[in-house]
C-alpha positions in Angstrom: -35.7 -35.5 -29.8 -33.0 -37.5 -28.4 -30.4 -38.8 -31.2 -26.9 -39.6 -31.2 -26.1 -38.9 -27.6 -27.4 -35.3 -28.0 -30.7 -33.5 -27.8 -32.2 -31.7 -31.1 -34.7 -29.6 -29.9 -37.6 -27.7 -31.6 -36.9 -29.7 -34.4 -40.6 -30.7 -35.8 -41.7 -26.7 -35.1 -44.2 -25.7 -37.4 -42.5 -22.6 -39.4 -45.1 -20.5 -38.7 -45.7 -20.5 -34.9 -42.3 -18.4 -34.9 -43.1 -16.9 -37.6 -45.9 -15.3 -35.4 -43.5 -12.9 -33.5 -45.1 -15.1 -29.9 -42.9 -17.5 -27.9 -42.1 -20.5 -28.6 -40.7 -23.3 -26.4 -41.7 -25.7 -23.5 -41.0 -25.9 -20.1 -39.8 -28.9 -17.9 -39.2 -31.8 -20.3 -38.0 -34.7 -19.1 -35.4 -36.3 -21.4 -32.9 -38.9 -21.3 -30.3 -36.4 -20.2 -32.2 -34.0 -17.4 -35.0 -32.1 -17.9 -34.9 -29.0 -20.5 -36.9 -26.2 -21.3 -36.7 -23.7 -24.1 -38.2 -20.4 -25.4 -37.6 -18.7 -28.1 -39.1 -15.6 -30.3 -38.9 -14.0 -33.7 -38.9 -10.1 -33.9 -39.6 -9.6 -37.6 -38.5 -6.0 -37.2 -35.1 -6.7 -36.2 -34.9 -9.8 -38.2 -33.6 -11.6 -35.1 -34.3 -14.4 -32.9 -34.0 -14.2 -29.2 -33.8 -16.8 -26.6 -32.8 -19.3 -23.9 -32.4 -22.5 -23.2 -32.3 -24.2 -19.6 -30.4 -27.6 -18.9 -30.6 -29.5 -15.7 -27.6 -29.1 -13.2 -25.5 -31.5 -14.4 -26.3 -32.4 -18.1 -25.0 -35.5 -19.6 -25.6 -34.8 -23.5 -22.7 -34.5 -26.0 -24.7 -31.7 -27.7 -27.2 -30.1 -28.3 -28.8 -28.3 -31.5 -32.0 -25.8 -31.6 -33.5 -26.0 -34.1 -34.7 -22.3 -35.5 -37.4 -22.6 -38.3 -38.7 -19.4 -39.8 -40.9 -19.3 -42.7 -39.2 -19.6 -46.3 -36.6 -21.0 -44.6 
């Protein structure tokens, strides 16, 4: 979602797709500021999240947030 001169991303993520442990992300999306692509996944057993995101090569965005949304919050 584009707002504010910045990109929030994964923002509407249903809690429990990362939840799952499986990636999470999309690839190649055209926004207002370059195209972006994101994966992410959850490792229960570690109680992490791992990740990366990928701008294009010369991004014009302020910011950017990702948005990490794990069940019970």
């Amino acid at each position: 979602m584009e707002r504010d001169g910045g990109l929030n991303l994964a923002l509407g993520t249903p809690r429990e797709w990362l939840g799952s442990g499986k990636p999470v992300g999309i690839a190649g999306a055209c926004t207002h500021f370059g195209v972006v692509s994101y994966q992410m996944q959850y490792d229960p057993s570690g109680s992490k999240v791992t990740g990366e995101v990928t701008f294009a090569n010369d991004p014009t965005a302020a910011s950017a947030t990702l948005h990490i949304r794990l069940p019970a919050g």
